[in-house]
C-alpha positions, -999 to +999 in steps of 0.1 A: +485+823-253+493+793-227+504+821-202+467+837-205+451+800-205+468+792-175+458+823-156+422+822-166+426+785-155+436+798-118+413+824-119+384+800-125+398+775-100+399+805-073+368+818-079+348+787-077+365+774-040+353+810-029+324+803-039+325+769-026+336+786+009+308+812+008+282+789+006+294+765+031+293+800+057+260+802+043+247+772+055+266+769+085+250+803+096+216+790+085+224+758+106+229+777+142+200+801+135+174+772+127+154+759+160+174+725+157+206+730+171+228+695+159+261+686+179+279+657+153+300+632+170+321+605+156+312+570+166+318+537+155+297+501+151+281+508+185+266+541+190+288+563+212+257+587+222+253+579+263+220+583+282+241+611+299+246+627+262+206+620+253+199+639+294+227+668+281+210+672+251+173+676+266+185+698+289+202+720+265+180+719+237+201+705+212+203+670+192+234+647+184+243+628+156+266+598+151+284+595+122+288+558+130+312+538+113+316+563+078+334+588+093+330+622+070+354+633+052+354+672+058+363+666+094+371+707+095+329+715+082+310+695+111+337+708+135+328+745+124+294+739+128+302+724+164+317+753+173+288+776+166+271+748+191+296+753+214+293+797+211+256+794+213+255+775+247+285+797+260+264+823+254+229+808+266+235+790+290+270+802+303+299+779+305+280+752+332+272+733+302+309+725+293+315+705+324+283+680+315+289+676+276+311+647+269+348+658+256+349+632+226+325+655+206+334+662+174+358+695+175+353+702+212+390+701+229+401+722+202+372+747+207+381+751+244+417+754+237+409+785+216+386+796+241+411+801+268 
């Protein structure tokens, strides 16, 4: 009888972080196809968002937002969703855009690793 508890236990536990997982894809996808395209960085007490960030994202269409000082805590989410930014303007714009955004964004030397 524990045996069967236990399994029904994992099975539960597995089939709620799938479904956990699915939705988070969900809006993620929802995110990129939406007319606001959002770039998250990580900032601190100061806003770290430049005048050459605020030019990069007229230019490109796209809006950044500063965590400030309360970093979030699913770092691995908001760098997903950067790197549908990131695809999006590869594929708009070309690649001239990676040379003009600034390299502390969230997720954004990881991106370029896997990119080459």
């Amino acid at each position: 009888m524990k045996k069967l508890q236990l399994i029904l236990t994992i099975f539960l536990i597995s089939f709620t972080l799938q479904a956990q997982e699915k939705k988070q894809n969900d809006t993620i996808k929802i995110e990129i196809n939406s007319n606001t395209k959002t770039i998250y960085v990580l900032g601190g007490i100061a806003s770290v968002i430049t005048k050459e960030d605020l030019a990069f994202a007229k230019k490109y269409n796209v809006h950044f937002h500063d965590f400030g000082c309360i970093a979030p805590t699913n770092f691995e989410e908001y760098e997903a969703k950067n790197e549908l930014i990131f695809d999006f303007l590869n594929k708009t714009y070309g690649m001239q855009w990676q040379k003009e955004i600034n390299p502390s964004v969230l997720g954004f030397e990881k991106w370029k690793k896997k990119e080459i």
